[in-house]
N, C-alpha and C positions, 0 to 999 in steps of 0.2 A: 537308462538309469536304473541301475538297481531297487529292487522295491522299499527296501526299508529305508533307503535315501530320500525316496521318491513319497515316503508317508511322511519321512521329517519335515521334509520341506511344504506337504498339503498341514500338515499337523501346526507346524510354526505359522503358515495364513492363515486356519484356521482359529488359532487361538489372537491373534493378531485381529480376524475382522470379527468375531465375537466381546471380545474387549472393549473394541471400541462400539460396540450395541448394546453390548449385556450391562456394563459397567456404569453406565450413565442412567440405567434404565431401572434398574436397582436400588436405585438412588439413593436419598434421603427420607424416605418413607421410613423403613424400618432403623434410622439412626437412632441412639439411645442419646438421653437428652444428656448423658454424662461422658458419651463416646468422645474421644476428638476426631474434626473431622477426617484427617486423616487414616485413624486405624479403623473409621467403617470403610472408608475407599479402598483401604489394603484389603481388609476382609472381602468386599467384594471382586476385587482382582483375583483373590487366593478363591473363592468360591466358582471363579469362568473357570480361570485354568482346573480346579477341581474337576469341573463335568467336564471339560474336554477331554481331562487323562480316563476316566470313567467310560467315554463313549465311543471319538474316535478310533484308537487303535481297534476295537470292534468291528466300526463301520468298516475299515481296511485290513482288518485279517481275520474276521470269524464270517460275518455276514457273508463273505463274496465265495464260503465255499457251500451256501444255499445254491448257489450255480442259479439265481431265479432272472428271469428278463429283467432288463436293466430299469423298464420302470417302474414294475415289481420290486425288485432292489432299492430304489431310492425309496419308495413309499415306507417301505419294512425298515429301512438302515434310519432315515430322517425321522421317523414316527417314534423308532429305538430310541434316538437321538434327543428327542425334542421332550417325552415324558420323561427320561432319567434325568435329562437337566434342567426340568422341572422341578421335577423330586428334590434333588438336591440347591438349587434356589429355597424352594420351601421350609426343607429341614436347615438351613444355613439361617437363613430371616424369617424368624417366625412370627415377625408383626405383618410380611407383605401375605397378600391375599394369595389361593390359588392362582386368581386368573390372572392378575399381575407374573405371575411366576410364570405361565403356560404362556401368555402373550410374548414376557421379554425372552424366551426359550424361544417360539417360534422366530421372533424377527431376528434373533442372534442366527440361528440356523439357516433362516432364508436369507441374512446378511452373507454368513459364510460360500452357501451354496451358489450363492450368485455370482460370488468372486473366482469361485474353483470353475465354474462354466465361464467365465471372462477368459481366466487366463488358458484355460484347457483347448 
């Protein structure tokens, strides 16, 4: 499979089993008491998919010309991973806490990563 085929199709699970971690996880903490619920759950859909365009292509085409041992690689690519989509959780909801931010970052990631070593 071609590589850029082969990143659409990690990319589309990717944002598929963060969604369904990040999304829920995000929750109603930082809703506005004026928001409907609706357009904070939009917002938060639009905030995963955000850090995924942000991150992955990264992880699949700049990181892997580090040429580093592969579990080198994941530490440096997931580590990448997990504080940018931090970051941007943060600056998206600025009522939720850091560590709310960092936690639902990592389990979105370790949701993901667990799915791409299932299927792989």
């Amino acid at each position: 499979m071609p590589l850029f085929r082969a990143w659409l199709v990690a990319f589309a699970l990717t944002v598929a089993s963060e969604l369904a971690v990040a999304v829920p996880l995000l929750g109603a903490i930082d809703a506005h008491p004026l928001e409907p619920r609706e357009a904070n759950r939009a917002r938060r859909v639009a905030a995963v998919c955000l850090a995924q365009l942000a991150t992955h292509p990264s992880v699949w085409f700049i990181w892997p010309l580090l040429n580093l041992p592969r579990p080198l690689f994941l530490l440096v690519a997931e580590s990448f991973a997990l504080l940018v989509e931090a970051l941007i959780y943060r600056f998206s909801f600025e009522r939720l806490s850091w560590s709310r931010c960092f936690a639902t970052s990592a389990l979105a990631n370790a949701a993901s990563v667990l799915v791409g070593l299932y299927l792989h």
